[in-house]
N, C-alpha and C positions, 0 to 999 in steps of 0.2 A: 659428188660426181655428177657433172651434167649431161651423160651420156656414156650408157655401156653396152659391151656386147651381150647379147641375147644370152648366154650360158651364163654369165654374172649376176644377172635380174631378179633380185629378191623378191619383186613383188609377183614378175612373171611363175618363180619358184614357187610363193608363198600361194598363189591363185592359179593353179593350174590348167582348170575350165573356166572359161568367163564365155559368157552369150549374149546378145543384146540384138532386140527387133527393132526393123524400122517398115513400117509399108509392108510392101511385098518380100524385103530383104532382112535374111537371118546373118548374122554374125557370129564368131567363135575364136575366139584363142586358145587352142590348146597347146599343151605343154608334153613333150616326150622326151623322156630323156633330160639334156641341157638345153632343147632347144624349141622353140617352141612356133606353129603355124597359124596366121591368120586366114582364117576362110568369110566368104561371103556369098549367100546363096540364095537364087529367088525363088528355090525348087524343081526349075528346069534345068538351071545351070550353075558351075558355080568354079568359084575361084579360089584358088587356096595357095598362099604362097609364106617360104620361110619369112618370119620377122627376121631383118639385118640387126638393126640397134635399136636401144629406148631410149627415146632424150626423154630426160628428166628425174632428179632423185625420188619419187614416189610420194614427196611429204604431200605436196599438193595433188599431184595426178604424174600419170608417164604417157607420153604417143610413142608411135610407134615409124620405122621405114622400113618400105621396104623396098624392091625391084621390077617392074613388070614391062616387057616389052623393052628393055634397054631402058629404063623412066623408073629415075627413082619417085614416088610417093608418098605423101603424109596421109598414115592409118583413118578413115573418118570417123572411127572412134576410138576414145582414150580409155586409160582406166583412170578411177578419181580416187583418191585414200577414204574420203568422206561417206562412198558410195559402198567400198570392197568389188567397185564392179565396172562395168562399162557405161559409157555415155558420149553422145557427140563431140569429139575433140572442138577446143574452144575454136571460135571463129567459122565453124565447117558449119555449113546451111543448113537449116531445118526439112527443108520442105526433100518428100522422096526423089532419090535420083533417077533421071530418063533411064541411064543404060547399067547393066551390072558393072562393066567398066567405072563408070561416075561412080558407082557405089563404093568403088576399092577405095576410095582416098582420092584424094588433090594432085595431081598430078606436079612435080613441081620442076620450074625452070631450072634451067641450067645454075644463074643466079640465085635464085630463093636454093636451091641444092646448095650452094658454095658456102651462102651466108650462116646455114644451119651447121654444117660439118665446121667452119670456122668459129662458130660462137661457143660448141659444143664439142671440140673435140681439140687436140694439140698437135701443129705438123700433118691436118688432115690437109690442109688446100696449101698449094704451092704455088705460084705463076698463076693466079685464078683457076685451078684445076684440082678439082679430088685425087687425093691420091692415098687410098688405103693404104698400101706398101708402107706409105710415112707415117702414119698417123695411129696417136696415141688416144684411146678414148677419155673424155675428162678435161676441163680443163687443168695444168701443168705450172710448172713454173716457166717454160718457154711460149706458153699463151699470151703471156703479159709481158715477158721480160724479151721475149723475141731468142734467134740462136745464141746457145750459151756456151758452145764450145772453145772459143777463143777463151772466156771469161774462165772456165774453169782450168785449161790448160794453164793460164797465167797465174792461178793460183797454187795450183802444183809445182810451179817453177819458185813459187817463194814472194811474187808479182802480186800486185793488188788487185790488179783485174777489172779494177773500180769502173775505166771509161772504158773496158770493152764489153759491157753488157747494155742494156736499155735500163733507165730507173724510170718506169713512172711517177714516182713519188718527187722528180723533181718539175716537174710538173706545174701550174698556175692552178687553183682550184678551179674556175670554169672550165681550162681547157682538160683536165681530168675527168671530171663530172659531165660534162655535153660532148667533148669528141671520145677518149680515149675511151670510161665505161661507157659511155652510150652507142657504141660500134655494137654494142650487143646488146646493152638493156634499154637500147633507146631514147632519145633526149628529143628536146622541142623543137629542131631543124625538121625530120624526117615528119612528126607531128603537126607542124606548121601547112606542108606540104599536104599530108592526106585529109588534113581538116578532118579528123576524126575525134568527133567528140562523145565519146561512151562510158561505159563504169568499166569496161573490161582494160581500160588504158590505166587505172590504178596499180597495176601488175608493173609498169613500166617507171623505175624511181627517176632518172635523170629527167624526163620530161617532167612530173609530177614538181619537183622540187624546184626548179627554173619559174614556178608559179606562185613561191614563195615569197615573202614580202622582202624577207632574211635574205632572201638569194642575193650573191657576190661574187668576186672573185675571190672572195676569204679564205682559206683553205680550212678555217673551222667551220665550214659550211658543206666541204668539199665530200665525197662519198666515204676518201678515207679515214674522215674525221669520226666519224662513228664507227669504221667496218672496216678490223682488219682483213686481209686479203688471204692472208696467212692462214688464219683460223677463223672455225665451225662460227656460224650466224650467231650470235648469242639473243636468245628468246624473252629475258627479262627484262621487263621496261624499266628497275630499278639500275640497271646497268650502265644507260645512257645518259641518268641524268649528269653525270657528270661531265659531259660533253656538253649538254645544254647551257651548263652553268659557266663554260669557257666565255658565254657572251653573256648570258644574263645575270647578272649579281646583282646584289643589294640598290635601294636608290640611292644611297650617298656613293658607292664605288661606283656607280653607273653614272653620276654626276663628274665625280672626277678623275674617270677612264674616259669619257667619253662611249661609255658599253650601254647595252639594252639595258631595262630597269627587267628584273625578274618578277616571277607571275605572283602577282597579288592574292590569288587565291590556292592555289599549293604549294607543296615544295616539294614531290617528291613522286614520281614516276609520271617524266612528264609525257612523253610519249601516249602513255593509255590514254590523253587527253587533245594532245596537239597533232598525234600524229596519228588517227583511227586506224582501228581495221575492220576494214570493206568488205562486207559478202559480195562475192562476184560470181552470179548465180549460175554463169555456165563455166565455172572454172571447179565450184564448189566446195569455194578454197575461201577465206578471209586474207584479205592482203592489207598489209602496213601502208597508208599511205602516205607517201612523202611529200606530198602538199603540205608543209608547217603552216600552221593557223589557228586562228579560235576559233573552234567548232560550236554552231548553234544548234540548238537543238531543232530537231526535223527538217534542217536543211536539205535542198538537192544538190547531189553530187557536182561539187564544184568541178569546172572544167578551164 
């Protein structure tokens, strides 16, 4: 789940008090009941308002939103799994904020509001506009598949239903991999643009993987070539080689497929080798990263 309401929140459940200093400014999440209050206070004054939702399943960290002044918000600190505790949500400044206001969190546009509720939630934005009323927290099967009502009505009727839903899966593998998942987890257009070159961009696979030697329009290249959508991440590197091996076989079948020659020096979990994971020290989280390559040893973060 990439996003649930504040009464569902295991880790809020699981960590009831959490505190964190910055400067002159104290932080607190508490928990009463189902529901739980972020405060922020310099001593003189202080701001306390409900948490709305937590984006994020807790494996790596969760932020937080909330509401102030009509303006939704992103929490300026997260919690991190690695920590059991708080710390500056990624990307949020270091240095003390001028006003208790700047302390609450990021203020965020109307836009940056749309994009988060659409990436994270199901039926939350409409016509470019929030609309809680609609929206199911999590991404859904109509996240991806778009409205499904037609499609199921015709299935009831005995109908196939087939062309009235969206299939991604028919799909070209670039155009799945760079427009359709990277509407959310980001690909090399929007990257191109910010010329943002850091280690915290490991987190982001469609960009990552576009810098691949491999990269295609292949479809055994494609996101869903490894990851079903369907189901749970699967965490073992021995799981994937099989996917690896769609291209890289032996050098005589590589000779007369015309395929990769396979790796010379293993044969078996090839991931924990080609495809690292990254400490990303303000995330405090190790991420996969989908740049495919042969890793040297004490190299810097390819970009």
């Amino acid at each position: 789940m990439a996003m649930e309401p504040v009464a569902n929140s295991k880790v809020l459940a699981e960590n009831p008090v959490m505190t964190f200093n910055s400067g002159p400014y104290t932080y607190e999440i508490r928990r009463k009941d189902k529901q739980s209050a972020y405060t922020v206070t310099d001593g003189k004054e202080t701001i306390s308002l409900p948490i709305l939702y937590a984006f994020g399943q807790g494996k790596a960290g969760q932020t937080y939103v909330l509401q102030y002044e009509g303006a939704y918000y992103e929490s300026l600190v997260s919690f991190y799994n690695e920590l059991r505790g708080l710390d500056f949500t990624i990307g949020a400044p270091r240095t003390v904020p001028e006003s208790l206001k700047k302390a609450l969190g990021r203020r965020l546009s109307e836009n940056e509001t749309g994009n988060c509720f659409a990436c994270h939630s199901t039926g939350g934005v409409t016509g470019g506009k929030i609309n809680l009323g609609t929206m199911t927290p999590g991404v859904r099967c109509e996240a991806c598949h778009g409205p499904g009502g037609a499609h199921v009505m015709a299935i009831k009727t005995g109908e196939s239903g087939r062309n009235l839903i969206f299939n991604p899966g028919r799909l070209g593998g670039d155009e799945l991999t760079q427009e359709f998942c990277a509407s959310c987890h980001r690909g090399s257009d929007e990257f191109s643009l910010l010329r943002s070159m850091e280690i915290n961009n490991v987190r982001f696979q469609p960009y990552r993987i576009f810098h691949s030697k491999c990269y295609s329009d292949d479809r055994r290249i494609a996101c869903t070539a490894c990851h079903d959508p369907h189901e749970p991440l699967r965490q073992n590197a021995a799981h994937y080689d099989s996917k690896c091996l769609t291209c890289h076989v032996s050098k005589g079948q590589a000779a007369a497929q015309g395929l990769a020659v396979g790796c010379r020096v293993g044969t078996k979990d090839c991931t924990s080798c080609h495809m690292p994971k990254i400490e990303v020290p303000a995330a405090h989280f190790k991420f996969t990263d989908h740049y495919i390559r042969v890793v040297k040893s004490n190299e810097k973060f390819p970009n």
